[in-house]
VEXMI-167468 format. One record per residue: residue number from 0; y, z, x of N, C-alpha, C in turn; residue in three letters. Coordinates in pm, 1 decimal. Layout:
! VEXMI-167468
SITE:rose:ny:nz:nx:cay:caz:cax:cy:cz:cx:vovex
SITE:NUM:Y:Z:X:Y:Z:X:Y:Z:X:ALA
...
//
This chain:
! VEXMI-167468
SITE:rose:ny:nz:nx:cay:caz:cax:cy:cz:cx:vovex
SITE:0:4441.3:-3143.3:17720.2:4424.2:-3240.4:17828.5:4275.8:-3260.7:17853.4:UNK
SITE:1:4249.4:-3387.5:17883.5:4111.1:-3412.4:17889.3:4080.0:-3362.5:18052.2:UNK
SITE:2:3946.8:-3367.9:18073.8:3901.9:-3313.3:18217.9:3901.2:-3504.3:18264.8:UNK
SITE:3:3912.5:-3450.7:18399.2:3924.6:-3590.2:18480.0:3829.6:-3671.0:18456.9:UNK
SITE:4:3669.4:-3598.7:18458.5:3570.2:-3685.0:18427.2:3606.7:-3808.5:18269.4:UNK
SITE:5:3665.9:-3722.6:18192.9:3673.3:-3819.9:18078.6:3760.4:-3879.5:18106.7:UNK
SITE:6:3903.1:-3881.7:18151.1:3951.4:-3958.2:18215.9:3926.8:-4057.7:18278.5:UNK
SITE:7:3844.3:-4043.7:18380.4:3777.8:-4174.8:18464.3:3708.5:-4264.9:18399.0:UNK
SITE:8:3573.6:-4214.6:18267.5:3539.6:-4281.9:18203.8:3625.9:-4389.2:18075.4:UNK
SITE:9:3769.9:-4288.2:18076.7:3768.0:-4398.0:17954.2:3919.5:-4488.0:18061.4:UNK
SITE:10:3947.0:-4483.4:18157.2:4045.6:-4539.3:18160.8:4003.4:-4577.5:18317.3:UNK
SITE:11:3899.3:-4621.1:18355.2:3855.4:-4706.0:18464.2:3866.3:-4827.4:18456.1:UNK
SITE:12:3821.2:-4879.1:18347.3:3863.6:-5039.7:18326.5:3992.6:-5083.2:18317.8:UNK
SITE:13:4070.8:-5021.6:18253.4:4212.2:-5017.8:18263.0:4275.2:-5084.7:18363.8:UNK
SITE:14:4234.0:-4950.3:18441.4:4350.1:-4941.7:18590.6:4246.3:-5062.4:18671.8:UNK
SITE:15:4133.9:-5044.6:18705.8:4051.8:-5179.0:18775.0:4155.0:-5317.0:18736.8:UNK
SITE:16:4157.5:-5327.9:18563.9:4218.1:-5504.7:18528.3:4356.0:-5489.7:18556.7:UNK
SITE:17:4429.0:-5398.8:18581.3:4569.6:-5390.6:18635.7:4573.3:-5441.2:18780.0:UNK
SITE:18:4455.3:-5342.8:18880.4:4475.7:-5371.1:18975.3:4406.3:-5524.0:19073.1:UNK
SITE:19:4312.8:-5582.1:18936.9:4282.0:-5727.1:18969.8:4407.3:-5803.0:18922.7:UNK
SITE:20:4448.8:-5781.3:18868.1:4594.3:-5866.3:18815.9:4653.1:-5856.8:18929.3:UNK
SITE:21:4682.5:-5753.9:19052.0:4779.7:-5738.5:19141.5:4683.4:-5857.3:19272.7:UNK
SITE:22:4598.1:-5765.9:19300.5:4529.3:-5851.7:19390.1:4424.8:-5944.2:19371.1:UNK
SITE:23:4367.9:-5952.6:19252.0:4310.7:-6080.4:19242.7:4176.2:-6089.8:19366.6:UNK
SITE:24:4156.6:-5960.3:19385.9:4006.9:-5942.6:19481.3:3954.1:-5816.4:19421.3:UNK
SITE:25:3793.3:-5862.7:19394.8:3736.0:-5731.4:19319.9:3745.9:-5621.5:19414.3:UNK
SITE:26:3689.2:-5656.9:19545.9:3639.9:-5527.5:19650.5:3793.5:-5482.0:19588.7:UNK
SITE:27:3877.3:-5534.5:19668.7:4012.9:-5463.1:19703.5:4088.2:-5416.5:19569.5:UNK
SITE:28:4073.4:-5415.8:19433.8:4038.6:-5388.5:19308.8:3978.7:-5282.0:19315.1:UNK
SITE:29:3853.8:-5259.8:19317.6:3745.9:-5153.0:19329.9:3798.8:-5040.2:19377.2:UNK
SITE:30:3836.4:-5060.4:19547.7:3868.0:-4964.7:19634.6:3970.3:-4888.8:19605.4:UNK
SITE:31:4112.6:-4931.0:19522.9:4202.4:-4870.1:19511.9:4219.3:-4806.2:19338.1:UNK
SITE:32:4129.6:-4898.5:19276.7:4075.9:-4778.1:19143.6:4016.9:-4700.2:19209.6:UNK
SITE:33:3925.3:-4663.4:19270.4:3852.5:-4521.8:19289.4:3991.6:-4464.7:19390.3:UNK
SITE:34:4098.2:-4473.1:19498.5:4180.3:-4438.5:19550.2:4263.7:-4357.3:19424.7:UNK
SITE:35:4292.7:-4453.8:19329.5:4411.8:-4418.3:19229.4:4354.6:-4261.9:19154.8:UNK
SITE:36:4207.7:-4278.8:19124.9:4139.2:-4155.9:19041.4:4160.1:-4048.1:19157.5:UNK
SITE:37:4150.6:-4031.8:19270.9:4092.2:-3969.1:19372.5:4278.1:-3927.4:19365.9:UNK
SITE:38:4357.2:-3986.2:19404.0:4489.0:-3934.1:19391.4:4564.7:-3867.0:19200.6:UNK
SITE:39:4491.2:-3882.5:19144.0:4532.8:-3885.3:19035.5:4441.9:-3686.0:19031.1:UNK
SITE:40:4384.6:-3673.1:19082.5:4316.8:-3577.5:19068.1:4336.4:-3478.4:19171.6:UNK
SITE:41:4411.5:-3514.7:19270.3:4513.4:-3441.6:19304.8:4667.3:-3409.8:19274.0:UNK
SITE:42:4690.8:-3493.0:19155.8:4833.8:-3488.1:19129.8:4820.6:-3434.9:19020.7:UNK
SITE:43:4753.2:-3398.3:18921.1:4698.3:-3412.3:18758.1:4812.7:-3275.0:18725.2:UNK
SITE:44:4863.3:-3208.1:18852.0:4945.0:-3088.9:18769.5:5072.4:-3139.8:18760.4:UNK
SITE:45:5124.2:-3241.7:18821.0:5243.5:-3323.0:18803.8:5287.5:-3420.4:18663.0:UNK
SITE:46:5124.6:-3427.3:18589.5:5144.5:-3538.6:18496.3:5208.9:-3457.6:18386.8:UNK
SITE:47:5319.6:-3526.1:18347.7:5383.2:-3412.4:18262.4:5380.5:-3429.0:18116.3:UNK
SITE:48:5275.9:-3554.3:18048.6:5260.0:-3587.1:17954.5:5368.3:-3682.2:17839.4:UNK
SITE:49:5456.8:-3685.3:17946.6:5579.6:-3811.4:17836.8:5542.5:-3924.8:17842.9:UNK
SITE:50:5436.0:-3979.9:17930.7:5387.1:-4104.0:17924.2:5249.1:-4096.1:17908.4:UNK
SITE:51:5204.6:-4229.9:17880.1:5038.1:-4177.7:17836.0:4976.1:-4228.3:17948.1:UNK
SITE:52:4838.2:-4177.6:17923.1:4778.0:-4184.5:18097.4:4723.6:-4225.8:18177.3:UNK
SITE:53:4719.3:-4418.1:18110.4:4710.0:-4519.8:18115.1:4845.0:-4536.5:18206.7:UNK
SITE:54:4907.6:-4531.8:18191.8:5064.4:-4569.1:18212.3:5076.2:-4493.9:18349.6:UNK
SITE:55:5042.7:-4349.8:18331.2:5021.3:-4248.7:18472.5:4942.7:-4315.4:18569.1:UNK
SITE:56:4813.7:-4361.9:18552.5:4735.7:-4383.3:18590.9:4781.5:-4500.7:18692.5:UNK
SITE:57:4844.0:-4656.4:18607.1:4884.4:-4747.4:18641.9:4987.6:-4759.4:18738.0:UNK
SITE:58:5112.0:-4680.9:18772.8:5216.2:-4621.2:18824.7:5095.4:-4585.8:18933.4:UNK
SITE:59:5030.6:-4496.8:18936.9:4958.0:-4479.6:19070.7:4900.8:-4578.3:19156.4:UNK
SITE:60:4809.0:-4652.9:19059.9:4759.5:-4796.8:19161.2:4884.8:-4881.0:19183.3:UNK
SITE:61:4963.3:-4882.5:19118.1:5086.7:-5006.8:19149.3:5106.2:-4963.2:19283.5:UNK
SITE:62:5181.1:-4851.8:19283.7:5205.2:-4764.6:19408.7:5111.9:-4775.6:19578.2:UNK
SITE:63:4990.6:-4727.3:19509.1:4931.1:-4783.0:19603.3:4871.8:-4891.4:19680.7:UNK
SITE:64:4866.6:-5029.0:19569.6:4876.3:-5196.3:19616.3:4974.4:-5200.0:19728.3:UNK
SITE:65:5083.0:-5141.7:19638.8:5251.2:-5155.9:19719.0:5216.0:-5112.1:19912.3:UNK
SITE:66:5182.6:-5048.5:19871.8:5123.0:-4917.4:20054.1:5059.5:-5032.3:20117.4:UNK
SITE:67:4911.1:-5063.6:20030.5:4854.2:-5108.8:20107.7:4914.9:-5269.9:20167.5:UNK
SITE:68:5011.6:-5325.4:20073.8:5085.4:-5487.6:20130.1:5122.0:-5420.0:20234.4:UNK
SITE:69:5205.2:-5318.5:20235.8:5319.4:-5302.0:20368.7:5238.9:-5234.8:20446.9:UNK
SITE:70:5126.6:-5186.6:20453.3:5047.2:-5135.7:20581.4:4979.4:-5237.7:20681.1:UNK
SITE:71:4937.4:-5365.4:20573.5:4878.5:-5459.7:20617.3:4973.6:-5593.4:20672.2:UNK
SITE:72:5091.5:-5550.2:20618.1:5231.0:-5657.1:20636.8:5170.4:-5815.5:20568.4:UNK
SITE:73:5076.6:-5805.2:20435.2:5049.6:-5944.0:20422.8:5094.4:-5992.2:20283.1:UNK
SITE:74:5089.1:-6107.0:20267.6:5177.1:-6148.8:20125.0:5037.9:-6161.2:20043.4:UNK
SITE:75:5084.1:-6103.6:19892.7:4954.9:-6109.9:19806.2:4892.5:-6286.9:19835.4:UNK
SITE:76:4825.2:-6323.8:19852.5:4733.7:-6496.3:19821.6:4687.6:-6442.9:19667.7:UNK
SITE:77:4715.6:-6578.9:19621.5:4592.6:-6579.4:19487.3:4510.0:-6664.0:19496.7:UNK
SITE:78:4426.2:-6610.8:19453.9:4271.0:-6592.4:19484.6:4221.7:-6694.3:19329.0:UNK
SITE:79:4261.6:-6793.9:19281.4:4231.6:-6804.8:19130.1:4083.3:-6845.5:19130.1:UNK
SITE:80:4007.5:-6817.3:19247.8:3816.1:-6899.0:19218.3:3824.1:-6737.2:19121.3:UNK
SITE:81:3838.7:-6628.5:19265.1:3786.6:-6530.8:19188.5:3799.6:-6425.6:19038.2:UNK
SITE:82:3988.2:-6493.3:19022.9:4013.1:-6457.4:18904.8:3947.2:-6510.6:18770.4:UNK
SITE:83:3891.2:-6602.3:18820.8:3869.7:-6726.6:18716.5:3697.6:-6701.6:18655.1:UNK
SITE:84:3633.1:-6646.3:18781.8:3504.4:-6650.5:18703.1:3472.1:-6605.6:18575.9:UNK
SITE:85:3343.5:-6750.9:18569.6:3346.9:-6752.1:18407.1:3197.9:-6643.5:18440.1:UNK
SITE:86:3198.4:-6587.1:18315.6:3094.2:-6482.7:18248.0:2955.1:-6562.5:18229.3:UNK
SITE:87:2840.5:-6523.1:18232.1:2730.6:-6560.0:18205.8:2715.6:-6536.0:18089.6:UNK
SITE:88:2664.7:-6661.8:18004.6:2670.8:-6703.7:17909.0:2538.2:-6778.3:17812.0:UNK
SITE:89:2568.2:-6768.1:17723.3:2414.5:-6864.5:17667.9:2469.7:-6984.1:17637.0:UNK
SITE:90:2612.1:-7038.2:17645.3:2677.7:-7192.4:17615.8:2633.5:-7255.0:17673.1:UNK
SITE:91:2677.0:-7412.8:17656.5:2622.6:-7511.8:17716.7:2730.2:-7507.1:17810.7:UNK
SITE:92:2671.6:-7563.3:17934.2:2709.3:-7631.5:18083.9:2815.5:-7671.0:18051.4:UNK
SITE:93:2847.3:-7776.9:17965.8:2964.0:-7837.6:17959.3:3135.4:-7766.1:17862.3:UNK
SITE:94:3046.7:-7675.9:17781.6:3121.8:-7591.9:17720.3:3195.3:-7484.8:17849.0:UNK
SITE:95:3173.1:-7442.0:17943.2:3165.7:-7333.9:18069.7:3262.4:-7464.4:18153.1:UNK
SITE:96:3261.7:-7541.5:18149.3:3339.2:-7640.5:18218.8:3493.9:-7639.0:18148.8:UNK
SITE:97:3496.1:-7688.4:18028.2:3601.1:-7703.0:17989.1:3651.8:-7558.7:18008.0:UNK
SITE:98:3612.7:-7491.8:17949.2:3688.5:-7303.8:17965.2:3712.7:-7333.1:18090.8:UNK
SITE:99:3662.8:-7332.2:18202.5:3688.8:-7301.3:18330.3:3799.7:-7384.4:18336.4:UNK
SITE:100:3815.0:-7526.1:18339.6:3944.5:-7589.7:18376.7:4038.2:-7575.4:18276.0:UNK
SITE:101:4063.9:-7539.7:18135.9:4145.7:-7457.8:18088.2:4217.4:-7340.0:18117.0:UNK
SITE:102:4114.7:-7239.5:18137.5:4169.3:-7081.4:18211.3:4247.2:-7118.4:18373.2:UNK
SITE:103:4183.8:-7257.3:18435.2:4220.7:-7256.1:18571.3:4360.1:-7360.7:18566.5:UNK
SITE:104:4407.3:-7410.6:18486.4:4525.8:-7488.1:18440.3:4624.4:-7396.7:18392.6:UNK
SITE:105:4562.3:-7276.3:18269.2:4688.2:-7171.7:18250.2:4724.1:-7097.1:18341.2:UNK
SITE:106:4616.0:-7040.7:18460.3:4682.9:-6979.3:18585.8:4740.3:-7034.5:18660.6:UNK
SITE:107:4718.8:-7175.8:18665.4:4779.3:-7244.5:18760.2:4972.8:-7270.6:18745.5:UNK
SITE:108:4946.2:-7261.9:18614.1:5084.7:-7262.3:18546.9:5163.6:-7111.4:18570.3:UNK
SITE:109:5081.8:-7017.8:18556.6:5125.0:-6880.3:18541.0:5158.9:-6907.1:18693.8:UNK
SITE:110:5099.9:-6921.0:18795.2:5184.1:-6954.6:18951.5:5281.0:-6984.5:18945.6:UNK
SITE:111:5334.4:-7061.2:18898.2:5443.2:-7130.4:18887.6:5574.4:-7026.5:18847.0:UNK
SITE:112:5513.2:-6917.6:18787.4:5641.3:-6827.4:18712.3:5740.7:-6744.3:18809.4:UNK
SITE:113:5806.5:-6631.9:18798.9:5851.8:-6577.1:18926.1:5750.1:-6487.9:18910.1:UNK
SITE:114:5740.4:-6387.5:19032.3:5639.0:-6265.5:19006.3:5637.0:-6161.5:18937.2:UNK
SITE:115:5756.7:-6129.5:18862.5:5786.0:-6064.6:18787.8:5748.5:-6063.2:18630.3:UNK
SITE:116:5773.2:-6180.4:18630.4:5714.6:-6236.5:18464.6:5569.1:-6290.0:18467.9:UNK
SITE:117:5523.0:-6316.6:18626.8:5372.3:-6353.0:18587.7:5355.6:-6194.1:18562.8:UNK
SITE:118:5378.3:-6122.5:18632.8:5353.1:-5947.0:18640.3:5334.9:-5878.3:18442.3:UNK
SITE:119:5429.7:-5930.4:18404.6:5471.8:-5888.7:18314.3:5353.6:-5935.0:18212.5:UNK
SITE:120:5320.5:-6107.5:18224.9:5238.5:-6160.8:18089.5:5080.6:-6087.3:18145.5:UNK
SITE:121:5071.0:-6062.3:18319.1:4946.7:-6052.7:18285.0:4874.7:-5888.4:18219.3:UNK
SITE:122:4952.1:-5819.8:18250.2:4979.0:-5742.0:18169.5:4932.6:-5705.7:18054.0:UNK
SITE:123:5066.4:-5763.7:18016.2:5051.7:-5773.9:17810.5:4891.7:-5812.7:17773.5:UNK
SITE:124:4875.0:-5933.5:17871.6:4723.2:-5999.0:17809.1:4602.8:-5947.9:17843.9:UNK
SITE:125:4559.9:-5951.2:17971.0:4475.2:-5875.5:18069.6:4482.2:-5713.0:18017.9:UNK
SITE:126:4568.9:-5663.2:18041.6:4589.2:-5517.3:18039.5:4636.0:-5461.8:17902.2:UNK
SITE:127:4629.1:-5526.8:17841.4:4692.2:-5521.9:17702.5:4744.5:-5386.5:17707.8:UNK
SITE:128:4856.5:-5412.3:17781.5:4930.2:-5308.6:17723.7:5070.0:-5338.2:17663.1:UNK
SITE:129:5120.6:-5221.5:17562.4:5233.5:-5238.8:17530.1:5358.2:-5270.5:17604.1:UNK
SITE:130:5487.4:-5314.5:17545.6:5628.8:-5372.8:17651.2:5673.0:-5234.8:17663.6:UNK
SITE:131:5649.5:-5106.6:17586.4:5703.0:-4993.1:17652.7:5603.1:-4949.7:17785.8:UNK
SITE:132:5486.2:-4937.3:17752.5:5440.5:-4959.9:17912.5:5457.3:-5003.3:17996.7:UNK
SITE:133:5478.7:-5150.5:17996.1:5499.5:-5248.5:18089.7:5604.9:-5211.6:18133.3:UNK
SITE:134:5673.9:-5178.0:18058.2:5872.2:-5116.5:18081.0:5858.6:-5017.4:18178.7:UNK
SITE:135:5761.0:-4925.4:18174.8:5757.5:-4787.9:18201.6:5652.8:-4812.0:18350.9:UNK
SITE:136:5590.4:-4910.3:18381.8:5509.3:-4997.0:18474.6:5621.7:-5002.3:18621.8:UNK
SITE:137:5690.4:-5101.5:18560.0:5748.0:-5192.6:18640.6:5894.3:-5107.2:18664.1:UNK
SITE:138:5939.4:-4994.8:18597.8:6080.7:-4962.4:18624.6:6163.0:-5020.5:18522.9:UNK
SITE:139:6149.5:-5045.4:18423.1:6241.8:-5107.2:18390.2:6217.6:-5065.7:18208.9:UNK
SITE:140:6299.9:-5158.7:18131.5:6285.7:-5114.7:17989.6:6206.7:-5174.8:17900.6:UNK
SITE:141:6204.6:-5142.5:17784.8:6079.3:-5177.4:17719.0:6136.4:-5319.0:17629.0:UNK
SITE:142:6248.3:-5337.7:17658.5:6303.2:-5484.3:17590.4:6347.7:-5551.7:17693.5:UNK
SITE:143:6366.5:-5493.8:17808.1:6321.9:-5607.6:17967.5:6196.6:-5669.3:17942.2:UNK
SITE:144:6098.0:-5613.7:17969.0:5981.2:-5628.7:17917.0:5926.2:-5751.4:17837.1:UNK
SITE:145:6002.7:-5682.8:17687.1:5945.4:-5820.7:17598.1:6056.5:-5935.5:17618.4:UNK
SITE:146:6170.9:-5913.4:17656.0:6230.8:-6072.4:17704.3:6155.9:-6139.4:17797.9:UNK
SITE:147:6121.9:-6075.8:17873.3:6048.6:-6177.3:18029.2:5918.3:-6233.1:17973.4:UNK
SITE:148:5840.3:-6124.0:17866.7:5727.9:-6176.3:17806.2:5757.4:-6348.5:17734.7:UNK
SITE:149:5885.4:-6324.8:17664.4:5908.0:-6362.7:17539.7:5912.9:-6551.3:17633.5:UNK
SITE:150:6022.6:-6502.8:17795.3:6054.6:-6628.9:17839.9:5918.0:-6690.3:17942.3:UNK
SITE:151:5864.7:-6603.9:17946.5:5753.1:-6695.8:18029.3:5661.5:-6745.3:17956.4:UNK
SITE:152:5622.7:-6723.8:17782.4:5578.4:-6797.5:17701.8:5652.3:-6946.4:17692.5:UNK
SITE:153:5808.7:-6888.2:17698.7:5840.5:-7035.5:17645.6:5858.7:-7158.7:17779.7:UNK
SITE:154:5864.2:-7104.1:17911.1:5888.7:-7163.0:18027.2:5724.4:-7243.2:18051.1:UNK
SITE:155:5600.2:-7187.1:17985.0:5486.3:-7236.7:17981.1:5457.4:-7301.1:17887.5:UNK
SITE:156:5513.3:-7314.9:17773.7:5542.7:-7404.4:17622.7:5633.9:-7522.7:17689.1:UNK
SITE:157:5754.1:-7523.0:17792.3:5790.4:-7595.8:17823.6:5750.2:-7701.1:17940.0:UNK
SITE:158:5625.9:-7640.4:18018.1:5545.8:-7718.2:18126.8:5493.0:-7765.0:18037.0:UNK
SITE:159:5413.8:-7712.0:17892.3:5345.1:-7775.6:17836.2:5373.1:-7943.0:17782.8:UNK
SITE:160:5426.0:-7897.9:17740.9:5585.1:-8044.1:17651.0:5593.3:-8130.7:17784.6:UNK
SITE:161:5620.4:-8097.6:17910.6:5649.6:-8201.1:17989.7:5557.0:-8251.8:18039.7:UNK
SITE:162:5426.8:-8201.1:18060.7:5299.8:-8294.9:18069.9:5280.1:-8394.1:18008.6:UNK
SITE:163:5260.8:-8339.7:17854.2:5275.1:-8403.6:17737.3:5337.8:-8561.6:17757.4:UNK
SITE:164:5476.6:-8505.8:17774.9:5577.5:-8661.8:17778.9:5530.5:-8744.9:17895.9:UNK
SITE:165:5477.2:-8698.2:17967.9:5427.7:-8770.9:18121.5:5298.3:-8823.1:18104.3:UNK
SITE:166:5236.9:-8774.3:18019.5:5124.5:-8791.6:17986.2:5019.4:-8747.8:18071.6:UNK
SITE:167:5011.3:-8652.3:18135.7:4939.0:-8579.8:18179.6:4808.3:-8498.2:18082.0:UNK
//
């Protein structure tokens, strides 16, 4: 077993892009990665090693997003300015434009999904993690998982097509 310190280093980014996927605010991101390590390092004799520790890790911040909605009694908002920022870059101006209203058209679409399957793709993509993770995430199985993946590709292939015909 690694010591926590290596832990934190290699699986901080991780749990951070999990927990911007949930809330979609860095502070509040920030605060509950360092919460999740800080609990994780009190629990570390519980981890019993059948899951990997990414997966441990993730199960903890989920957990604690969860606390903090129902402490605060408020419904997640998405936040898509802040999900969206684009990276500093050496492209041109206009290149940083199109990305931006691209990335801000596929989230806008990903709204549209239930929360479960946006949950699920952002995941896979953002968090790249595997559908047995995600399975092992969310409660559920690892071919739950890749169906919901599989249908919110095609439910966004199908907004796609109907723009299309509308001409949007």
């Amino acid at each position: 077993m690694q010591d926590m310190e290596q832990i934190y280093e290699q699986y901080f980014e991780t749990v951070y892009k999990y927990l911007f996927c949930l809330t979609r605010n860095n502070d509040i991101s920030e605060e509950l990665t360092q919460e999740t390590f800080y609990r994780a390092v009190k629990k570390i004799h519980t981890f019993k090693g059948d899951c990997k520790i990414s997966v441990w890790l993730c199960q903890i911040a989920k957990n604690l997003w969860y606390d903090e909605c129902r402490k605060h009694k408020k419904i997640v908002e998405t936040n898509e300015e802040s999900f969206l920022e684009i990276r500093a870059s050496n492209d041109a101006i206009e290149e940083k434009v199109v990305q931006n209203e691209e990335k801000m058209a596929l989230y806008k679409k990903l709204q549209k999904l239930d929360e479960k399957t946006r949950e699920v793709i952002y995941l896979r993509i953002t968090g790249e993690l595997s559908f047995k993770e995600i399975g092992i995430i969310l409660n559920q199985t690892e071919n739950w998982a890749r169906v919901t993946f599989y249908r919110g590709k095609q439910k966004l292939k199908e907004g796609d097509e109907n723009e299309r015909e509308k001409g949007l």
